[in-house]
C-alpha positions as CSV (number, residue, x, y, z in Angstrom):
1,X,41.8,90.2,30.3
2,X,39.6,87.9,32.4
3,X,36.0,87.5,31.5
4,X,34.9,89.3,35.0
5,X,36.3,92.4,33.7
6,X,34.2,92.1,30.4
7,X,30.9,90.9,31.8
8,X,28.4,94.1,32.2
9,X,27.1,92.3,35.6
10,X,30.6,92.4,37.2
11,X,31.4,95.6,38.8
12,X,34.7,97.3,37.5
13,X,37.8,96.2,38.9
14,X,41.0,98.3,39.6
15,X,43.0,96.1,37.7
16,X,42.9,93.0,35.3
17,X,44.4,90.1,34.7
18,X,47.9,89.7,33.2
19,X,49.9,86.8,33.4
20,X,52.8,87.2,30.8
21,X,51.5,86.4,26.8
22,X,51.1,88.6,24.2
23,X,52.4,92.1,25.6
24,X,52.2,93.7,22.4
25,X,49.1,95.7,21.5
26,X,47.7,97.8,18.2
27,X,47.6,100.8,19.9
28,X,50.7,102.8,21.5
29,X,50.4,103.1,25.4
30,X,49.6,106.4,25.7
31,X,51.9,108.3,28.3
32,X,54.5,105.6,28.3
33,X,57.3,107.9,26.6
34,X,55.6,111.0,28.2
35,X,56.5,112.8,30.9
36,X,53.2,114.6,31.2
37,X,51.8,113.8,34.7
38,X,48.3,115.5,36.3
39,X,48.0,118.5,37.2
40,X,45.8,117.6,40.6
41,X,46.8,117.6,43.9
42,X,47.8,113.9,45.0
43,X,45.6,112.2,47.6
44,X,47.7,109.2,47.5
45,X,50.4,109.5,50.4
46,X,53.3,111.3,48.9
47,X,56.5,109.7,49.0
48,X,59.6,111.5,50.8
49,X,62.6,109.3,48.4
50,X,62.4,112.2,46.4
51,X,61.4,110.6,43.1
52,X,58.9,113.1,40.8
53,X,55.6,110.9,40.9
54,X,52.5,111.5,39.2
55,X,50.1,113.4,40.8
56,X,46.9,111.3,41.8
57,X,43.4,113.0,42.7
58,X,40.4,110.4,42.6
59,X,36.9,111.9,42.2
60,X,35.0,112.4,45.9
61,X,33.1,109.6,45.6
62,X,36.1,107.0,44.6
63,X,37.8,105.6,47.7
64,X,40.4,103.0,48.4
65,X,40.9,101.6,51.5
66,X,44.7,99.9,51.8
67,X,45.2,98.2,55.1
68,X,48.7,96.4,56.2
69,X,50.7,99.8,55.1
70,X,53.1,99.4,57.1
71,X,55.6,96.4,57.7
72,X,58.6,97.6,59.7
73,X,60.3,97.0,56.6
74,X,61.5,99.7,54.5
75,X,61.4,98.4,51.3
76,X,58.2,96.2,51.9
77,X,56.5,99.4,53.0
78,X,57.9,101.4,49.6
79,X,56.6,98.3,47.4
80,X,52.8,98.5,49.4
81,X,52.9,102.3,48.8
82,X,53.9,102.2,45.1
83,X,51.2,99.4,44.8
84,X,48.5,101.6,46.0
85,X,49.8,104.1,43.6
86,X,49.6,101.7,40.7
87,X,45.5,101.0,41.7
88,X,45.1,104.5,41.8
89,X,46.1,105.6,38.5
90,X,44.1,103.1,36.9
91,X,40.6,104.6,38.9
92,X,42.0,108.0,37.8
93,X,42.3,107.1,34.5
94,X,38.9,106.0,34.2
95,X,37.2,108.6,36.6
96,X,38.3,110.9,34.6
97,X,38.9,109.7,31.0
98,X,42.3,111.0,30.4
99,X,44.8,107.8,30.2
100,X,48.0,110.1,29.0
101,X,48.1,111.8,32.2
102,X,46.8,109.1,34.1
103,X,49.9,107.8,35.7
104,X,49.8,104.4,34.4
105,X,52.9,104.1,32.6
106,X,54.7,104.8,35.6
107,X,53.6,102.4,37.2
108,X,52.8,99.6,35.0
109,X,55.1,98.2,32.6
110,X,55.3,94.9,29.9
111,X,52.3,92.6,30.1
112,X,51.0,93.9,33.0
113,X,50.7,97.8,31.3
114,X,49.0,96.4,28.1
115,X,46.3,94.9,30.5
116,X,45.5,97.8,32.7
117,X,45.4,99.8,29.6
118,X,43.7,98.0,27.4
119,X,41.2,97.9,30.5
120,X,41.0,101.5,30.9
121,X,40.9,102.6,27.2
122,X,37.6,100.1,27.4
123,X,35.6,101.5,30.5
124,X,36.3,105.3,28.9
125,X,35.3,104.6,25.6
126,X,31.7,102.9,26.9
127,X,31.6,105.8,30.0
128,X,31.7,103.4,32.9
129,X,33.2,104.3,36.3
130,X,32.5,102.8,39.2
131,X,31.7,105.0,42.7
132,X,32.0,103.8,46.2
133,X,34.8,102.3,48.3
134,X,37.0,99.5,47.6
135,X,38.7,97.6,50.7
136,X,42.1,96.2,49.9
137,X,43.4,93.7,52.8
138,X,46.0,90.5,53.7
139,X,48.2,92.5,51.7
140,X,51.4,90.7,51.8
141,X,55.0,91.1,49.7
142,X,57.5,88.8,48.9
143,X,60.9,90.1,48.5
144,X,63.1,87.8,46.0
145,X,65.9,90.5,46.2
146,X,67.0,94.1,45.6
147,X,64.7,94.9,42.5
148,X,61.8,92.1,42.1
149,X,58.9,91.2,44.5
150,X,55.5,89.9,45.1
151,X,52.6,91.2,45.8
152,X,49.4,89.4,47.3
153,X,46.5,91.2,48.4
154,X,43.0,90.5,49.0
155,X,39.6,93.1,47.9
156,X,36.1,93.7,49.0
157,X,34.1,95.3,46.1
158,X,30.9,94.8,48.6
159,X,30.5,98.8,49.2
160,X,31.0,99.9,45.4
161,X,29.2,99.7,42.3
162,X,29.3,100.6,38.7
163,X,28.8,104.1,37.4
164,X,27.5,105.7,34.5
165,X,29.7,108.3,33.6
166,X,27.3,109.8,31.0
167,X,24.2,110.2,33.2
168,X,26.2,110.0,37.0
169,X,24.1,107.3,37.4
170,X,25.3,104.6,39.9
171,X,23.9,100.8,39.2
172,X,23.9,99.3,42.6
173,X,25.7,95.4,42.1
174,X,24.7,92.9,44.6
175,X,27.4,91.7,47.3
176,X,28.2,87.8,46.4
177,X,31.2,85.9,46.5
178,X,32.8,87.5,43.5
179,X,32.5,90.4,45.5
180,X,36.0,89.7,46.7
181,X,38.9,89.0,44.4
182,X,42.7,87.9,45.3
183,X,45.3,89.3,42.8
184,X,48.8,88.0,42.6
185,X,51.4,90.4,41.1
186,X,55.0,90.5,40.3
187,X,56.6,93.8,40.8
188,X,60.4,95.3,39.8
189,X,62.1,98.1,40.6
190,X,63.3,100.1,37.8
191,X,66.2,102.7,37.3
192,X,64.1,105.7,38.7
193,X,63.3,103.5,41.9
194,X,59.7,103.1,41.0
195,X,58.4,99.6,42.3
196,X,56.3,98.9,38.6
197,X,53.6,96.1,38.0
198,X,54.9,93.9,35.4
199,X,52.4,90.5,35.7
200,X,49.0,90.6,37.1
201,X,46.9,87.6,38.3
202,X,43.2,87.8,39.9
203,X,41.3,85.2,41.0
204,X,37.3,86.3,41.3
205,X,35.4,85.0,44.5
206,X,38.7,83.9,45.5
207,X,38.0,81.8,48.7
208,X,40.7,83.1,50.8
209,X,39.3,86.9,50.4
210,X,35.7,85.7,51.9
211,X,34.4,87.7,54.5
Protein backbone atom coordinates (compact mmCIF):
# COMPACT_ATOMS: atom_id res chain seq x y z
CA UNK A 1 0.00 0.00 0.00
CA UNK A 2 1.50 3.37 -0.98
CA UNK A 3 1.45 6.19 1.48
CA UNK A 4 -1.21 8.30 -0.74
CA UNK A 5 -3.67 5.75 -0.04
CA UNK A 6 -3.03 6.07 3.83
CA UNK A 7 -2.67 9.87 4.08
CA UNK A 8 -6.26 11.43 5.32
CA UNK A 9 -5.45 14.51 2.91
CA UNK A 10 -5.33 12.26 -0.20
CA UNK A 11 -8.59 11.56 -1.69
CA UNK A 12 -9.49 7.68 -1.99
CA UNK A 13 -8.20 5.92 -4.86
CA UNK A 14 -9.80 3.07 -6.86
CA UNK A 15 -7.00 1.03 -6.43
CA UNK A 16 -3.50 0.69 -4.63
CA UNK A 17 -0.35 -0.14 -5.17
CA UNK A 18 0.86 -3.81 -5.57
CA UNK A 19 4.00 -4.67 -7.01
CA UNK A 20 4.61 -8.41 -6.21
CA UNK A 21 6.00 -8.94 -2.19
CA UNK A 22 4.33 -10.32 0.49
CA UNK A 23 0.85 -11.69 -0.99
CA UNK A 24 -0.08 -13.35 2.02
CA UNK A 25 -2.36 -11.60 4.56
CA UNK A 26 -3.88 -12.38 8.28
CA UNK A 27 -7.19 -12.33 7.18
CA UNK A 28 -8.94 -14.71 4.50
CA UNK A 29 -10.07 -12.71 1.28
CA UNK A 30 -13.46 -12.67 1.73
CA UNK A 31 -15.47 -13.86 -1.38
CA UNK A 32 -12.40 -15.49 -3.02
CA UNK A 33 -13.85 -19.17 -2.69
CA UNK A 34 -17.38 -17.72 -2.86
CA UNK A 35 -19.56 -17.71 -5.53
CA UNK A 36 -21.91 -15.15 -3.94
CA UNK A 37 -22.04 -12.12 -6.39
CA UNK A 38 -24.63 -8.83 -5.81
CA UNK A 39 -27.74 -8.84 -6.17
CA UNK A 40 -27.90 -5.23 -8.08
CA UNK A 41 -28.41 -4.58 -11.50
CA UNK A 42 -24.88 -4.06 -13.25
CA UNK A 43 -24.14 -0.55 -14.58
CA UNK A 44 -20.86 -1.71 -15.84
CA UNK A 45 -21.34 -2.71 -19.62
CA UNK A 46 -22.29 -6.36 -19.64
CA UNK A 47 -20.29 -8.66 -21.45
CA UNK A 48 -21.92 -10.85 -24.32
CA UNK A 49 -18.82 -14.03 -23.95
CA UNK A 50 -21.25 -15.44 -21.81
CA UNK A 51 -19.12 -15.75 -18.74
CA UNK A 52 -21.53 -15.23 -15.18
CA UNK A 53 -19.90 -11.88 -13.91
CA UNK A 54 -20.69 -10.12 -10.86
CA UNK A 55 -23.16 -7.77 -10.82
CA UNK A 56 -21.85 -4.11 -10.30
CA UNK A 57 -24.30 -1.09 -9.24
CA UNK A 58 -22.25 2.02 -7.87
CA UNK A 59 -24.20 4.49 -5.68
CA UNK A 60 -25.71 7.73 -7.89
CA UNK A 61 -23.27 9.81 -6.97
CA UNK A 62 -20.07 7.47 -7.85
CA UNK A 63 -19.05 7.72 -11.50
CA UNK A 64 -16.26 6.45 -13.65
CA UNK A 65 -15.46 7.84 -16.75
CA UNK A 66 -13.31 5.06 -19.06
CA UNK A 67 -12.28 6.56 -22.35
CA UNK A 68 -10.15 4.56 -25.17
CA UNK A 69 -12.86 1.54 -24.85
CA UNK A 70 -12.50 0.45 -27.88
CA UNK A 71 -9.35 -0.64 -29.92
CA UNK A 72 -10.40 -2.63 -32.96
CA UNK A 73 -8.95 -5.39 -31.15
CA UNK A 74 -10.99 -8.01 -29.66
CA UNK A 75 -9.10 -9.04 -26.95
CA UNK A 76 -7.52 -5.53 -26.19
CA UNK A 77 -11.12 -4.28 -25.95
CA UNK A 78 -12.20 -7.59 -23.52
CA UNK A 79 -8.94 -6.72 -21.32
CA UNK A 80 -10.11 -2.61 -21.18
CA UNK A 81 -13.72 -3.88 -20.24
CA UNK A 82 -12.66 -6.35 -17.58
CA UNK A 83 -10.29 -3.56 -16.24
CA UNK A 84 -13.15 -1.25 -15.77
CA UNK A 85 -14.83 -3.99 -14.08
CA UNK A 86 -11.97 -4.61 -11.66
CA UNK A 87 -12.18 -0.55 -10.59
CA UNK A 88 -15.63 -0.94 -10.17
CA UNK A 89 -15.80 -3.55 -7.69
CA UNK A 90 -13.42 -1.97 -5.52
CA UNK A 91 -15.83 1.52 -5.40
CA UNK A 92 -18.66 -1.00 -4.78
CA UNK A 93 -17.12 -2.50 -2.21
CA UNK A 94 -16.54 0.52 -0.34
CA UNK A 95 -19.76 2.43 -1.34
CA UNK A 96 -21.40 0.03 0.12
CA UNK A 97 -19.43 -1.91 2.80
CA UNK A 98 -20.01 -5.31 1.74
CA UNK A 99 -16.52 -6.84 0.34
CA UNK A 100 -17.92 -10.65 0.10
CA UNK A 101 -20.22 -9.65 -2.54
CA UNK A 102 -18.21 -7.05 -3.83
CA UNK A 103 -16.72 -8.68 -6.89
CA UNK A 104 -13.25 -8.39 -6.07
CA UNK A 105 -12.07 -11.78 -6.04
CA UNK A 106 -13.13 -12.07 -9.51
CA UNK A 107 -11.26 -9.88 -10.57
CA UNK A 108 -8.22 -9.44 -8.57
CA UNK A 109 -6.03 -12.19 -7.78
CA UNK A 110 -2.23 -12.85 -5.92
CA UNK A 111 -0.60 -9.64 -4.75
CA UNK A 112 -2.61 -7.45 -6.50
CA UNK A 113 -6.05 -8.99 -4.49
CA UNK A 114 -4.41 -8.62 -1.08
CA UNK A 115 -3.87 -4.85 -1.91
CA UNK A 116 -7.22 -3.87 -3.19
CA UNK A 117 -8.54 -5.72 -0.25
CA UNK A 118 -6.62 -4.86 2.37
CA UNK A 119 -7.52 -1.20 0.86
CA UNK A 120 -11.18 -1.74 0.95
CA UNK A 121 -11.44 -3.63 4.32
CA UNK A 122 -9.58 -0.11 5.59
CA UNK A 123 -11.92 2.71 4.00
CA UNK A 124 -15.12 0.45 5.36
CA UNK A 125 -13.94 -0.01 8.70
CA UNK A 126 -13.19 4.03 9.19
CA UNK A 127 -16.60 4.91 6.82
CA UNK A 128 -14.90 6.67 3.98
CA UNK A 129 -16.20 6.76 0.47
CA UNK A 130 -15.43 9.07 -1.90
CA UNK A 131 -18.42 10.77 -4.27
CA UNK A 132 -17.91 12.49 -7.56
CA UNK A 133 -16.45 11.40 -10.94
CA UNK A 134 -13.30 9.86 -11.66
CA UNK A 135 -11.84 10.27 -15.35
CA UNK A 136 -9.70 7.33 -16.53
CA UNK A 137 -7.74 8.16 -19.93
CA UNK A 138 -4.39 7.13 -22.27
CA UNK A 139 -5.54 3.79 -21.46
CA UNK A 140 -3.29 1.60 -23.30
CA UNK A 141 -2.70 -2.58 -23.25
CA UNK A 142 0.10 -4.50 -23.99
CA UNK A 143 -0.55 -7.91 -25.22
CA UNK A 144 2.54 -10.37 -24.37
CA UNK A 145 0.32 -13.34 -25.60
CA UNK A 146 -2.85 -15.40 -25.30
CA UNK A 147 -3.38 -15.12 -21.41
CA UNK A 148 -1.02 -12.13 -19.89
CA UNK A 149 -1.11 -8.29 -20.64
CA UNK A 150 -0.52 -4.85 -19.62
CA UNK A 151 -2.39 -2.35 -18.64
CA UNK A 152 -1.48 1.47 -18.55
CA UNK A 153 -3.86 4.08 -17.84
CA UNK A 154 -3.87 7.54 -16.71
CA UNK A 155 -6.73 9.29 -13.88
CA UNK A 156 -8.15 12.65 -13.03
CA UNK A 157 -9.36 12.62 -9.41
CA UNK A 158 -9.93 16.65 -10.05
CA UNK A 159 -13.98 16.31 -9.86
CA UNK A 160 -14.12 13.89 -6.74
CA UNK A 161 -13.58 14.04 -3.27
CA UNK A 162 -13.76 12.11 -0.04
CA UNK A 163 -16.90 11.10 1.63
CA UNK A 164 -18.10 10.47 5.00
CA UNK A 165 -20.03 7.52 4.90
CA UNK A 166 -21.38 8.07 8.54
CA UNK A 167 -22.74 11.64 8.17
CA UNK A 168 -22.99 11.67 3.83
CA UNK A 169 -20.83 14.31 4.26
CA UNK A 170 -18.44 15.10 1.25
CA UNK A 171 -14.91 16.91 2.15
CA UNK A 172 -14.16 18.84 -0.88
CA UNK A 173 -10.00 17.92 -1.76
CA UNK A 174 -8.27 20.60 -3.67
CA UNK A 175 -7.20 19.75 -7.48
CA UNK A 176 -3.17 19.61 -7.43
CA UNK A 177 -0.80 17.55 -9.30
CA UNK A 178 -1.56 14.40 -7.29
CA UNK A 179 -4.74 14.91 -8.58
CA UNK A 180 -3.73 12.59 -11.39
CA UNK A 181 -2.20 9.23 -10.94
CA UNK A 182 -0.68 6.69 -13.63
CA UNK A 183 -1.12 2.95 -12.66
CA UNK A 184 0.72 0.22 -14.35
CA UNK A 185 -0.88 -3.24 -14.06
CA UNK A 186 -0.21 -6.73 -15.12
CA UNK A 187 -3.19 -8.67 -16.08
CA UNK A 188 -3.89 -12.76 -16.94
CA UNK A 189 -6.45 -14.52 -18.14
CA UNK A 190 -7.60 -17.27 -16.11
CA UNK A 191 -9.53 -20.60 -16.82
CA UNK A 192 -13.12 -18.89 -16.70
CA UNK A 193 -11.73 -16.19 -19.29
CA UNK A 194 -11.76 -13.40 -16.81
CA UNK A 195 -8.88 -10.96 -17.59
CA UNK A 196 -7.78 -10.63 -13.42
CA UNK A 197 -5.34 -7.89 -11.90
CA UNK A 198 -2.47 -9.78 -10.51
CA UNK A 199 0.36 -6.65 -9.93
CA UNK A 200 -0.59 -3.05 -9.43
CA UNK A 201 1.76 -0.06 -9.76
CA UNK A 202 0.63 3.81 -9.31
CA UNK A 203 2.57 6.51 -9.52
CA UNK A 204 0.78 9.84 -7.74
CA UNK A 205 1.12 13.24 -9.64
CA UNK A 206 2.48 11.22 -12.28
CA UNK A 207 3.79 13.75 -14.95
CA UNK A 208 2.45 12.11 -17.91
CA UNK A 209 -1.34 12.15 -16.49
CA UNK A 210 -1.04 16.22 -16.17
CA UNK A 211 -3.72 18.08 -17.54
Amino acid sequence: MTAALTASAALLLTACGSGGGDESSSDKIAGADSAEKPSASPSVSASADGIDRPAIKLPSDMKNVFEDRQTGDPQKDAILADNERAVSTVDQAMAYGNLKKSGIAFYYTDSAMVGVYNYAKDNIARKSSWAGTLRYFDRQVTVFDKTSAAVTYCTDESKANVKDLKTDKVNVVETSPESYVYYNTGVKKNKDGVWQIWSLHEDRGAKRCQP
